[in-house]
PDB file of N, CA, C and O in Angstrom:
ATOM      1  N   UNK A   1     145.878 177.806  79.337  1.00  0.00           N
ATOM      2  CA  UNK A   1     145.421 177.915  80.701  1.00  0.00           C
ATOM      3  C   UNK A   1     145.069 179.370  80.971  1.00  0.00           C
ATOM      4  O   UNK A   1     145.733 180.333  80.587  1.00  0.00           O
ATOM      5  N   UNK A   2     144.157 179.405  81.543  1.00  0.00           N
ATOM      6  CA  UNK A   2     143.195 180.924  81.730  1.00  0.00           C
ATOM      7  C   UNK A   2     144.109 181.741  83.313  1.00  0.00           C
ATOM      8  O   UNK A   2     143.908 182.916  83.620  1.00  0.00           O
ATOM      9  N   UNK A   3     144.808 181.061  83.893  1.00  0.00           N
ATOM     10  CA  UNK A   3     145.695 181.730  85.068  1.00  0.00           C
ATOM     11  C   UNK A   3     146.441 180.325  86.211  1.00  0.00           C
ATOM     12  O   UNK A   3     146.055 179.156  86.191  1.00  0.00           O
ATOM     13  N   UNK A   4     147.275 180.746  86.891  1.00  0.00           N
ATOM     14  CA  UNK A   4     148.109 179.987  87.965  1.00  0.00           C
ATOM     15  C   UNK A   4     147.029 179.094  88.146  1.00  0.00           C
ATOM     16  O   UNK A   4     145.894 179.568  88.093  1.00  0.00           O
ATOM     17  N   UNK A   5     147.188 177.821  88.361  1.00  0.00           N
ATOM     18  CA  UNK A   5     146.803 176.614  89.308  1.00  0.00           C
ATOM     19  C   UNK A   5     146.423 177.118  90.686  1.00  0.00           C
ATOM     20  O   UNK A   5     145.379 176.846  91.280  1.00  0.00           O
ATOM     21  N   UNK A   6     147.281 177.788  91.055  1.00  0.00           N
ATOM     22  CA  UNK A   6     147.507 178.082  92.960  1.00  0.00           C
ATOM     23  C   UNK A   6     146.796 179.076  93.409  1.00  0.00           C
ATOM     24  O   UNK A   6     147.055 179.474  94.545  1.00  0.00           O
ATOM     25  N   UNK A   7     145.657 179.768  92.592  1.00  0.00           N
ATOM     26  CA  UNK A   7     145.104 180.697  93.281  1.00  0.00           C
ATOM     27  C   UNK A   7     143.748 180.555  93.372  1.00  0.00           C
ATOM     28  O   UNK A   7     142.974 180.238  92.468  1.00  0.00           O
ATOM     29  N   UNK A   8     143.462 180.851  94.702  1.00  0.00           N
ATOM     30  CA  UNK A   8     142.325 180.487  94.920  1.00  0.00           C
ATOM     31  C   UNK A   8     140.896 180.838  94.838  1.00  0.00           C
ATOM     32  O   UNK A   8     140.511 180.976  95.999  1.00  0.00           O
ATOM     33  N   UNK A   9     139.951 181.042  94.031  1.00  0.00           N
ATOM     34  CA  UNK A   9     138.910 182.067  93.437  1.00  0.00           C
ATOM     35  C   UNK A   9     137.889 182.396  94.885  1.00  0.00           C
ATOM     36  O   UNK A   9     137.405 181.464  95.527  1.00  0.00           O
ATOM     37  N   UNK A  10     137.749 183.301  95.119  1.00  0.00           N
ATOM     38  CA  UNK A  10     136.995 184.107  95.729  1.00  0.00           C
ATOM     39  C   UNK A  10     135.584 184.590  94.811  1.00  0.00           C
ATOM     40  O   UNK A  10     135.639 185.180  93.731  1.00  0.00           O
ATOM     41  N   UNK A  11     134.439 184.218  95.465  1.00  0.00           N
ATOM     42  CA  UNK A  11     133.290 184.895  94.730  1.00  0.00           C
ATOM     43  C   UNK A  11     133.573 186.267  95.151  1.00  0.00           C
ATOM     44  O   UNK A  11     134.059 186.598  96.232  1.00  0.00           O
ATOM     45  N   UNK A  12     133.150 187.184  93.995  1.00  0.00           N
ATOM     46  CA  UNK A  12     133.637 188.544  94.122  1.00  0.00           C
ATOM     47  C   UNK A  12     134.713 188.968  93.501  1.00  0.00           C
ATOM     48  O   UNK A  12     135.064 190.128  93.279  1.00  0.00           O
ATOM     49  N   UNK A  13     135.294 187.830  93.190  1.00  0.00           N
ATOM     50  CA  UNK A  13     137.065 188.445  92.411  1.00  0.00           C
ATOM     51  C   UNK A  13     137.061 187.544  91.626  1.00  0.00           C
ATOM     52  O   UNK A  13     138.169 187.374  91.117  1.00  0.00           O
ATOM     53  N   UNK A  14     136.362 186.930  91.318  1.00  0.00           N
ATOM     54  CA  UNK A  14     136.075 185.674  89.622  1.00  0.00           C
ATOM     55  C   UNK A  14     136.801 186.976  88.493  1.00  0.00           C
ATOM     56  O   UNK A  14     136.735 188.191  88.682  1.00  0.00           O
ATOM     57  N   UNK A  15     137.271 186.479  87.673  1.00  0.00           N
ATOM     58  CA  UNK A  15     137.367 186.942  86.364  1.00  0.00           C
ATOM     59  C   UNK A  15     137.964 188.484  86.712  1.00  0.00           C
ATOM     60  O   UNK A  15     137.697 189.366  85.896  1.00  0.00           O
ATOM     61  N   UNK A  16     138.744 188.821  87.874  1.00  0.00           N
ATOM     62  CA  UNK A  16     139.322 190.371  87.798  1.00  0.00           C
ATOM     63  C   UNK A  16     140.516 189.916  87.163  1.00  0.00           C
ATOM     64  O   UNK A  16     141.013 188.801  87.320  1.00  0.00           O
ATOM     65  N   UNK A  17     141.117 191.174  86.167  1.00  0.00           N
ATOM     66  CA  UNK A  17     142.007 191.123  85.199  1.00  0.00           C
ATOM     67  C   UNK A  17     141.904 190.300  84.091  1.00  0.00           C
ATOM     68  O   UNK A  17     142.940 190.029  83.484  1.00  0.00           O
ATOM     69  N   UNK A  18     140.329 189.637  83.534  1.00  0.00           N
ATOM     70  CA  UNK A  18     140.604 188.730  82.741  1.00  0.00           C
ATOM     71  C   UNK A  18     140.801 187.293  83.201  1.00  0.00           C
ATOM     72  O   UNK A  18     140.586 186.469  82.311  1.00  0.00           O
ATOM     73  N   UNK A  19     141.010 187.006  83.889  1.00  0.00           N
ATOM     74  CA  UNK A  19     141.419 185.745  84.522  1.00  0.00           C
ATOM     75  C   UNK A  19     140.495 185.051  85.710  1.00  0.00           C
ATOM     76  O   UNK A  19     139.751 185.591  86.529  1.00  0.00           O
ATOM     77  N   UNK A  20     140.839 183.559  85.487  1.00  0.00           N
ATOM     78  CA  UNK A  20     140.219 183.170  85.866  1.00  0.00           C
ATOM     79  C   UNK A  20     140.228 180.929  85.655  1.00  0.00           C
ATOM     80  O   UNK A  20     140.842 180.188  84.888  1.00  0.00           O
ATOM     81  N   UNK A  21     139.414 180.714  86.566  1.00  0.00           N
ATOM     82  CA  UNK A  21     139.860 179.053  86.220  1.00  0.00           C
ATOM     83  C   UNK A  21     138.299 178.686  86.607  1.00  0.00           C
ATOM     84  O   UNK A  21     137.386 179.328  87.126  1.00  0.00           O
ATOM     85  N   UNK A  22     138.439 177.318  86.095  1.00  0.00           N
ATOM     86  CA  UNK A  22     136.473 176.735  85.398  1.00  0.00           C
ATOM     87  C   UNK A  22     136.111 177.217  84.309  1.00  0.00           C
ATOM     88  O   UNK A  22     134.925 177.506  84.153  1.00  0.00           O
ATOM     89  N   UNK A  23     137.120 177.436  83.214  1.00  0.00           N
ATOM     90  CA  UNK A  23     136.510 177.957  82.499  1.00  0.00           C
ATOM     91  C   UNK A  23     135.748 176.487  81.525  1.00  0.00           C
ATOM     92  O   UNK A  23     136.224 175.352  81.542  1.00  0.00           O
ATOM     93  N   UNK A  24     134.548 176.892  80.774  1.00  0.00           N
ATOM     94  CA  UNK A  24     133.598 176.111  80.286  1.00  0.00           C
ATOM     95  C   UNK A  24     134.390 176.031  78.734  1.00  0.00           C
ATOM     96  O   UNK A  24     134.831 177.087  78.280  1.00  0.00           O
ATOM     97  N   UNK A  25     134.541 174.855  78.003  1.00  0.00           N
ATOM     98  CA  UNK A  25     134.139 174.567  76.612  1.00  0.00           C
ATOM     99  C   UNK A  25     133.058 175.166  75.791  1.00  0.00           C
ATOM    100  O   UNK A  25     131.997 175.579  76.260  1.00  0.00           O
ATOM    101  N   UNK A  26     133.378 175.189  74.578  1.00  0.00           N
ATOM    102  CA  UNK A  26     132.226 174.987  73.745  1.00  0.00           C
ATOM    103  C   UNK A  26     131.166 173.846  73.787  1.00  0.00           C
ATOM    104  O   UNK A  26     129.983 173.943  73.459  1.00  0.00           O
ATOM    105  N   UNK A  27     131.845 172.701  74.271  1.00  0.00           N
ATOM    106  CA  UNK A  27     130.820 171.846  74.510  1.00  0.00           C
ATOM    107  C   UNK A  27     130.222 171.130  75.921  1.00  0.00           C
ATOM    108  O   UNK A  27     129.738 170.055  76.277  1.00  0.00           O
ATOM    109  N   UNK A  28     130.594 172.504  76.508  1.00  0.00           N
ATOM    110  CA  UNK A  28     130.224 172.739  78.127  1.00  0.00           C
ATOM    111  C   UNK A  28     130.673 171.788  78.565  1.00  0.00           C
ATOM    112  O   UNK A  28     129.805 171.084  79.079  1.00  0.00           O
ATOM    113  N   UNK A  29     131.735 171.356  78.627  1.00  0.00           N
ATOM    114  CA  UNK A  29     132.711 170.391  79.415  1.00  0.00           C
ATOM    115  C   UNK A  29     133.513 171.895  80.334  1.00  0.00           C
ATOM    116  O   UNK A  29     133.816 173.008  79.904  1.00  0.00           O
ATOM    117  N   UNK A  30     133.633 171.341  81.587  1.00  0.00           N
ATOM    118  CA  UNK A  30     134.518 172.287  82.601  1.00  0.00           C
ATOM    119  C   UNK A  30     136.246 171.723  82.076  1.00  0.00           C
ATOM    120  O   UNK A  30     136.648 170.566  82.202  1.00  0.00           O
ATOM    121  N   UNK A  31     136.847 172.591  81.637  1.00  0.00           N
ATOM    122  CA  UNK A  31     138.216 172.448  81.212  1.00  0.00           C
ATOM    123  C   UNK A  31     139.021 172.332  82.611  1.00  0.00           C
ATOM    124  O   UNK A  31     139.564 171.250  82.834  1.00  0.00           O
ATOM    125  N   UNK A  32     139.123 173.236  83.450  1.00  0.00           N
ATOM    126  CA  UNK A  32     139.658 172.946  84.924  1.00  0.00           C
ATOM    127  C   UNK A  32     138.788 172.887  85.789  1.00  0.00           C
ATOM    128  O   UNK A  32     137.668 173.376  85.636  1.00  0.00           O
ATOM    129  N   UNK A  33     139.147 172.317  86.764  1.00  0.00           N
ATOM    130  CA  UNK A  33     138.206 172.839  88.334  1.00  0.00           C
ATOM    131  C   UNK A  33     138.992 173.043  89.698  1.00  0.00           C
ATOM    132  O   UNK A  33     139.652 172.205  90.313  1.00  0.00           O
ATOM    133  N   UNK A  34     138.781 174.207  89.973  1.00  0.00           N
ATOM    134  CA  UNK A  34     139.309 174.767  90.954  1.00  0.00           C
ATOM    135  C   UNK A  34     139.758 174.038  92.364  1.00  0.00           C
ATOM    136  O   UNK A  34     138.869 173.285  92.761  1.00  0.00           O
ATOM    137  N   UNK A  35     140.412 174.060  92.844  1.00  0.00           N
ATOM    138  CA  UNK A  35     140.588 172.886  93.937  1.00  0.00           C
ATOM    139  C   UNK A  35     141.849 173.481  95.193  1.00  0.00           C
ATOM    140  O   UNK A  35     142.806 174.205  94.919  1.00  0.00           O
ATOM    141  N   UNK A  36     141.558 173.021  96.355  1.00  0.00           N
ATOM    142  CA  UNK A  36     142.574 173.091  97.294  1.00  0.00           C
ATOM    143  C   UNK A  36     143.608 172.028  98.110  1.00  0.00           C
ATOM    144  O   UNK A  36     143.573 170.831  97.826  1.00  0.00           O
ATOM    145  N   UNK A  37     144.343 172.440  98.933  1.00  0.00           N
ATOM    146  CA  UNK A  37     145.110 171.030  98.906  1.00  0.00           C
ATOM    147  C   UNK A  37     144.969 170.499 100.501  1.00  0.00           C
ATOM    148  O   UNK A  37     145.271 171.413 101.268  1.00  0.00           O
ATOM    149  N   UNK A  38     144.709 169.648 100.978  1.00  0.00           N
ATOM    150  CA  UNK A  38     144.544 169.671 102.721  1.00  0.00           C
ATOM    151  C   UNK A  38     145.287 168.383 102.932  1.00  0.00           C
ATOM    152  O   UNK A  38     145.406 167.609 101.983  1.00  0.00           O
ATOM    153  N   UNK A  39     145.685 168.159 103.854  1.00  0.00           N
ATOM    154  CA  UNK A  39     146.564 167.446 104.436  1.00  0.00           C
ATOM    155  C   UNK A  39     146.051 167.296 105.691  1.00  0.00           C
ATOM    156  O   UNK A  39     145.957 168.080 106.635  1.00  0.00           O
ATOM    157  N   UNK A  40     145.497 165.287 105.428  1.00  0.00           N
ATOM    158  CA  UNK A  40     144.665 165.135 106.362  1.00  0.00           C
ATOM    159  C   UNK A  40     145.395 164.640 107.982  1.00  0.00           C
ATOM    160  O   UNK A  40     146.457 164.019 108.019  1.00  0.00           O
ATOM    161  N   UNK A  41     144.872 164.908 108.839  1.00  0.00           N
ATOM    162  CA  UNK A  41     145.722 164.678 110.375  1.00  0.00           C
ATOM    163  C   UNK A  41     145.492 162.975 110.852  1.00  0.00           C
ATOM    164  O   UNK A  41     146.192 162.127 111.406  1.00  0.00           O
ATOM    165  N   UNK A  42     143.806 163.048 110.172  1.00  0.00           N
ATOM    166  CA  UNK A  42     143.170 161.797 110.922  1.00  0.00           C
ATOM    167  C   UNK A  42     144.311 160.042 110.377  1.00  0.00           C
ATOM    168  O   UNK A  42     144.404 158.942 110.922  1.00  0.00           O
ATOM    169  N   UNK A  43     145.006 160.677 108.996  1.00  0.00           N
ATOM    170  CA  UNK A  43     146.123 159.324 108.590  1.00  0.00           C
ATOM    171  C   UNK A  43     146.700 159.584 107.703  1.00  0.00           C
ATOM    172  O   UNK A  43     146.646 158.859 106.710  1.00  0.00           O
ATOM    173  N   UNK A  44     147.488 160.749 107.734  1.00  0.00           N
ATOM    174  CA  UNK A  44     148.784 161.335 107.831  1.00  0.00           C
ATOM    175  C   UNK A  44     148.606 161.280 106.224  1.00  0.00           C
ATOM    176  O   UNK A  44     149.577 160.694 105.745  1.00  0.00           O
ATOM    177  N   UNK A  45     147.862 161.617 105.423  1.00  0.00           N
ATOM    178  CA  UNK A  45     148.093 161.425 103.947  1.00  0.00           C
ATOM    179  C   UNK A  45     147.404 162.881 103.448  1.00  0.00           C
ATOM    180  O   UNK A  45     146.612 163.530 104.132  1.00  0.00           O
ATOM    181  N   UNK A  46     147.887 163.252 102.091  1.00  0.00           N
ATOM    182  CA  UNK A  46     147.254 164.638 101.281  1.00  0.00           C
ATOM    183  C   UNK A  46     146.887 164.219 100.476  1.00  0.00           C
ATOM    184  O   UNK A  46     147.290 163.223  99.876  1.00  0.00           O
ATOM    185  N   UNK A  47     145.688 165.144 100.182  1.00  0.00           N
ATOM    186  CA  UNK A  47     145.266 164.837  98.737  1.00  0.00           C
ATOM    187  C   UNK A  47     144.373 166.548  98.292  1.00  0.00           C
ATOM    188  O   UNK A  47     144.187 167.521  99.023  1.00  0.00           O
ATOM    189  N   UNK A  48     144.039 166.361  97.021  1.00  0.00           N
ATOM    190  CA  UNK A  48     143.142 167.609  96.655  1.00  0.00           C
ATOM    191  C   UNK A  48     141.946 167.133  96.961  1.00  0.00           C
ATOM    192  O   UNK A  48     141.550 165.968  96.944  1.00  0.00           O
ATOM    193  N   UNK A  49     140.933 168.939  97.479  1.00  0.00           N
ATOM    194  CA  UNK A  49     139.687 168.653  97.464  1.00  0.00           C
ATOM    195  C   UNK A  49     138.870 169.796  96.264  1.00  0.00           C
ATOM    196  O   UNK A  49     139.160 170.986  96.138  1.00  0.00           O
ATOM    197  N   UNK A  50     138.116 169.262  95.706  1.00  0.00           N
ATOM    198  CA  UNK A  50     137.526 170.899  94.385  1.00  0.00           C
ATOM    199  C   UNK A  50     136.237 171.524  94.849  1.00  0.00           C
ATOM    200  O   UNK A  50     135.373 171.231  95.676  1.00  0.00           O
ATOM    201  N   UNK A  51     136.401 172.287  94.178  1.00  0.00           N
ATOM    202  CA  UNK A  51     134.977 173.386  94.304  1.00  0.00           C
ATOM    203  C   UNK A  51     133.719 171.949  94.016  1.00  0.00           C
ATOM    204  O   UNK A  51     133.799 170.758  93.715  1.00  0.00           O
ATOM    205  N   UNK A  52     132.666 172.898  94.309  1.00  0.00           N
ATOM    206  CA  UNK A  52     131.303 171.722  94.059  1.00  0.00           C
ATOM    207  C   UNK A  52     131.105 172.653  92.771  1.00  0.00           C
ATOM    208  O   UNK A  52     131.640 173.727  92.495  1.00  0.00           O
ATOM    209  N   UNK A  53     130.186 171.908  92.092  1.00  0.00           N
ATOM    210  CA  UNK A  53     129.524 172.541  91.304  1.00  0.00           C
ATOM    211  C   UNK A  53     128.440 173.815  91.372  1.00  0.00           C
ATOM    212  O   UNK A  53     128.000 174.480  90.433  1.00  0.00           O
ATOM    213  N   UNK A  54     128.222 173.904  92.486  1.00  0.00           N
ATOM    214  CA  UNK A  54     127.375 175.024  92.340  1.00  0.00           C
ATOM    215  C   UNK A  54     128.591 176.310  93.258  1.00  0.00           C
ATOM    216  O   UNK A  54     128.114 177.271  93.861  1.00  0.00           O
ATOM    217  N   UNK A  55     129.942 176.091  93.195  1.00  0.00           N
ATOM    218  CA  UNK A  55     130.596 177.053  93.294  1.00  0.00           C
ATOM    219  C   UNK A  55     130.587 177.355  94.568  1.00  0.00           C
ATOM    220  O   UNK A  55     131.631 177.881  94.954  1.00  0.00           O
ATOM    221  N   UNK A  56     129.610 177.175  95.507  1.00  0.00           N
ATOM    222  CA  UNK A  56     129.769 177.154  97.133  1.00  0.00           C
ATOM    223  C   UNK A  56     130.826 176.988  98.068  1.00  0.00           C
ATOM    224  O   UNK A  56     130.854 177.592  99.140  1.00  0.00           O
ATOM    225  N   UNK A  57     131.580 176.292  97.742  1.00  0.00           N
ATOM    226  CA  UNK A  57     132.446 175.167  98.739  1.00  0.00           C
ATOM    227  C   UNK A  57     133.257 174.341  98.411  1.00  0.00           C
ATOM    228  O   UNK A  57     132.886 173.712  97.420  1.00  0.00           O
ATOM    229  N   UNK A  58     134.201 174.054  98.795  1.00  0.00           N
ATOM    230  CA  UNK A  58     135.461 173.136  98.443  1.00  0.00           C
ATOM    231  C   UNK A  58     135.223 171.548  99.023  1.00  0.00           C
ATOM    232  O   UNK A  58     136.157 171.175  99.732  1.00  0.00           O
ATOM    233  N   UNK A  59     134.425 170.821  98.890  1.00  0.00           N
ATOM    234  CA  UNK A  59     134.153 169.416  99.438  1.00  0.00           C
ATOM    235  C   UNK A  59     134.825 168.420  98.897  1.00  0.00           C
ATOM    236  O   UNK A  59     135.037 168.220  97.701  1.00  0.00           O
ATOM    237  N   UNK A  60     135.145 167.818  99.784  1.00  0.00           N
ATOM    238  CA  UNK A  60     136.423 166.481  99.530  1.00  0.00           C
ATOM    239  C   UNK A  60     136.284 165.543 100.965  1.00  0.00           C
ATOM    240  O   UNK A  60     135.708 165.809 102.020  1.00  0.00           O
ATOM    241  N   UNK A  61     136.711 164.879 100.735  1.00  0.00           N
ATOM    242  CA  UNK A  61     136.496 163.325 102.131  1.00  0.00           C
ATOM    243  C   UNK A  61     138.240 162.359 102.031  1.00  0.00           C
ATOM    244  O   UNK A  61     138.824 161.725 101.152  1.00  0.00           O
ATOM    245  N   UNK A  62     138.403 162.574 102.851  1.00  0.00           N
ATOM    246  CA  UNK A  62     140.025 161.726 103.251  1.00  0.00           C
ATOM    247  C   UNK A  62     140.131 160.194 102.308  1.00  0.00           C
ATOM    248  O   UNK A  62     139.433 159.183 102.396  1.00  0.00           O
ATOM    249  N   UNK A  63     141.084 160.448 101.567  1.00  0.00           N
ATOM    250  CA  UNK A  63     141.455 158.906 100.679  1.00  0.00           C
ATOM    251  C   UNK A  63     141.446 157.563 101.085  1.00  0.00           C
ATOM    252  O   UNK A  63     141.463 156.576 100.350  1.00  0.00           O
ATOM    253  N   UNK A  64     141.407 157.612 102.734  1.00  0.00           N
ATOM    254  CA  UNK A  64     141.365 156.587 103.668  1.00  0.00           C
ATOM    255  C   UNK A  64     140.608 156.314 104.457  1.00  0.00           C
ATOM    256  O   UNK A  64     140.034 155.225 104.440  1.00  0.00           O
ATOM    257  N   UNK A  65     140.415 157.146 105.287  1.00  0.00           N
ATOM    258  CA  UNK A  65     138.770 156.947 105.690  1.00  0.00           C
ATOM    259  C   UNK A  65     137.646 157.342 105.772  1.00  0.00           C
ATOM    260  O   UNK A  65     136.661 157.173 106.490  1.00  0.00           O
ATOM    261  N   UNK A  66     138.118 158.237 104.406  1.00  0.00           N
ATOM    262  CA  UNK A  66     136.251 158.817 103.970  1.00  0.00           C
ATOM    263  C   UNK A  66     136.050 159.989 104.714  1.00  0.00           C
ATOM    264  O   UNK A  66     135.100 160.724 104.445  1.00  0.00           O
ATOM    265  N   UNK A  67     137.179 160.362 106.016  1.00  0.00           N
ATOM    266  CA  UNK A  67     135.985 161.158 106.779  1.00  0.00           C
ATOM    267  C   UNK A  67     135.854 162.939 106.067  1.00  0.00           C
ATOM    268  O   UNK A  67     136.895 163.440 105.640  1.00  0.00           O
ATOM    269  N   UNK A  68     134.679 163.666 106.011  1.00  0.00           N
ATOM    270  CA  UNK A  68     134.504 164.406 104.945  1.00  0.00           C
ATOM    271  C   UNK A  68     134.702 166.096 105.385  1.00  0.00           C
ATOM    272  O   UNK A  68     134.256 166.672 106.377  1.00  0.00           O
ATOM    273  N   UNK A  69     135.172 166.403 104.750  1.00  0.00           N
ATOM    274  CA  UNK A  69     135.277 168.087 104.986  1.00  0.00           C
ATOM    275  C   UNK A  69     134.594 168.927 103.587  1.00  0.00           C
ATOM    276  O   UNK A  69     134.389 168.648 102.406  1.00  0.00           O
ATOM    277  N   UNK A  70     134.357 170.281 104.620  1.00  0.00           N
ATOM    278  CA  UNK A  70     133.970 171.380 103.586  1.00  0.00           C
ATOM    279  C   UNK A  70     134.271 172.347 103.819  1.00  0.00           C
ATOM    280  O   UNK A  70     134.025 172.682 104.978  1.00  0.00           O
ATOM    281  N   UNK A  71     134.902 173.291 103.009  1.00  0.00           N
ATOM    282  CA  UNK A  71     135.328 174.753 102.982  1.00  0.00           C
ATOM    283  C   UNK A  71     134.585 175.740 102.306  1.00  0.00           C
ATOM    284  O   UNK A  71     134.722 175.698 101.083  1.00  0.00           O
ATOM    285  N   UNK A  72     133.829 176.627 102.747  1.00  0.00           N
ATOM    286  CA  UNK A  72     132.810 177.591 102.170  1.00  0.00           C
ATOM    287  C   UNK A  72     133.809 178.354 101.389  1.00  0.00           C
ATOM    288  O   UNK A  72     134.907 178.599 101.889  1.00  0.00           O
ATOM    289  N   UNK A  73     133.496 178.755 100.174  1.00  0.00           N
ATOM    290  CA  UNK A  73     133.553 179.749  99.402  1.00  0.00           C
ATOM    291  C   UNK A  73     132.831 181.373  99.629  1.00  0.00           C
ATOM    292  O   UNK A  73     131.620 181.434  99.844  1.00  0.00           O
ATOM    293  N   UNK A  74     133.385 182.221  99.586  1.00  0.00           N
ATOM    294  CA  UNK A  74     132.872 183.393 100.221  1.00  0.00           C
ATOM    295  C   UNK A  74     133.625 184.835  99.835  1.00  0.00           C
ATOM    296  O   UNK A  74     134.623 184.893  99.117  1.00  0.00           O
ATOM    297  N   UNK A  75     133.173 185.626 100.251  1.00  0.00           N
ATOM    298  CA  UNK A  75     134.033 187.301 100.389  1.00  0.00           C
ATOM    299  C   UNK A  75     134.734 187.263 101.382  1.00  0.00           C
ATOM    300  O   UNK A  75     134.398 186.639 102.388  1.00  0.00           O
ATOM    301  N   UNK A  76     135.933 187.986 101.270  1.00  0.00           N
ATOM    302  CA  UNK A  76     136.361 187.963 102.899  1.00  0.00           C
ATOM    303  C   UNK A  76     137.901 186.605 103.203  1.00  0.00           C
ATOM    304  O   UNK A  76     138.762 186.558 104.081  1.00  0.00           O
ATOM    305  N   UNK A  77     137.699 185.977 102.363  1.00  0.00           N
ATOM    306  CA  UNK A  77     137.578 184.583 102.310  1.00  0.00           C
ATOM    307  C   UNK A  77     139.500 184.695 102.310  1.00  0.00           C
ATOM    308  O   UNK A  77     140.047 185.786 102.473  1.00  0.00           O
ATOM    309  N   UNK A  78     140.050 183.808 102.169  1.00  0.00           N
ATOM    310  CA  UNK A  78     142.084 183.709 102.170  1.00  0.00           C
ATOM    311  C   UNK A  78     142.493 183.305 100.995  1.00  0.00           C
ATOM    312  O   UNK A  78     141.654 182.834 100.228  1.00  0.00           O
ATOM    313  N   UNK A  79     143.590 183.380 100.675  1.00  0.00           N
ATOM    314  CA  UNK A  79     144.470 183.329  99.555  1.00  0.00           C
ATOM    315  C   UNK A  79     145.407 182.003  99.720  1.00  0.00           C
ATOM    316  O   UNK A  79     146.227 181.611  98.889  1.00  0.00           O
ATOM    317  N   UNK A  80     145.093 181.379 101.023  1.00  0.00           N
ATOM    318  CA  UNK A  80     146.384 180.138 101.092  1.00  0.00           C
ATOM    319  C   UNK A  80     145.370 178.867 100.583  1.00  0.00           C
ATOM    320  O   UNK A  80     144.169 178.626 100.705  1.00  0.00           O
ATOM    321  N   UNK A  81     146.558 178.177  99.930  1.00  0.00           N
ATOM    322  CA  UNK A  81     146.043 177.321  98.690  1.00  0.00           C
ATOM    323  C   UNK A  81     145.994 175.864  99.772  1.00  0.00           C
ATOM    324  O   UNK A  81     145.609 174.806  99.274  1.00  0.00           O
ATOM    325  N   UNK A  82     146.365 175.903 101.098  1.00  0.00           N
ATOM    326  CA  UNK A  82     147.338 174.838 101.701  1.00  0.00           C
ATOM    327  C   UNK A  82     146.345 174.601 103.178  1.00  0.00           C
ATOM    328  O   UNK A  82     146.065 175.726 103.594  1.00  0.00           O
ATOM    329  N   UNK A  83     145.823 173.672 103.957  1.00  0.00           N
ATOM    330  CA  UNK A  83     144.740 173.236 104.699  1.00  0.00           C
ATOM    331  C   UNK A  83     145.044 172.417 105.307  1.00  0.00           C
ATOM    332  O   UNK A  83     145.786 171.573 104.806  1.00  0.00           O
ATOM    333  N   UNK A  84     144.551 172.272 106.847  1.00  0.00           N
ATOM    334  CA  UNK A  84     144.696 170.354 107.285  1.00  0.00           C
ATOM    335  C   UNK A  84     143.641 170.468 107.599  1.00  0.00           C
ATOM    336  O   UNK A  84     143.150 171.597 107.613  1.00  0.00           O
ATOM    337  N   UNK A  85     142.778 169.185 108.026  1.00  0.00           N
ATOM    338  CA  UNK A  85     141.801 168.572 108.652  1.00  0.00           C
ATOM    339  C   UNK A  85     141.934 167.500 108.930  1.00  0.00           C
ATOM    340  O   UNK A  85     142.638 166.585 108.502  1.00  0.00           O
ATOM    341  N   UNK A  86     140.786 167.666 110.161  1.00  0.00           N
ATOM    342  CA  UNK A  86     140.563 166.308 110.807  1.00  0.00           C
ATOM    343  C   UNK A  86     141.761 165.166 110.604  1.00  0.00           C
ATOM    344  O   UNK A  86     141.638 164.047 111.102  1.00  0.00           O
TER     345      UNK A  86
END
């Protein structure tokens, strides 16, 4: 494993100290993918949501009723691994 599970990548601070998570295969398979944890309000259940692929944003939709959230990826951006919505 290339660093902690629990931290959350910031564009701009990818890969400081060596480290880092998404890292790619040799056969360009994504070995991890980055992800956060939210804890939805709308029916009381958690689940993870991951980065998109183009590294933008954390998008995920509630296990129950679909309804959908997104978290921009950015500078500036927080260190807590932990979220509610909707």
């Amino acid at each position: 494993m290339n660093g902690p599970d629990y931290i959350v990548e910031i564009d701009g601070l990818r890969n400081v100290g060596g480290q880092g998570t998404g890292s790619v295969s040799s056969s360009g398979e994504e070995k991890t993918r980055p992800w956060i944890a939210v804890t939805w309000q709308c029916c009381s259940v958690y689940s993870r949501i991951y980065r998109n692929r183009a590294g933008t944003a954390y998008e995920g939709q509630c296990p129950k009723c679909g309804k959908p959230v997104k978290a921009r990826v950015g500078p500036g951006g927080t260190d807590s691994r932990f979220f509610q919505a909707g």
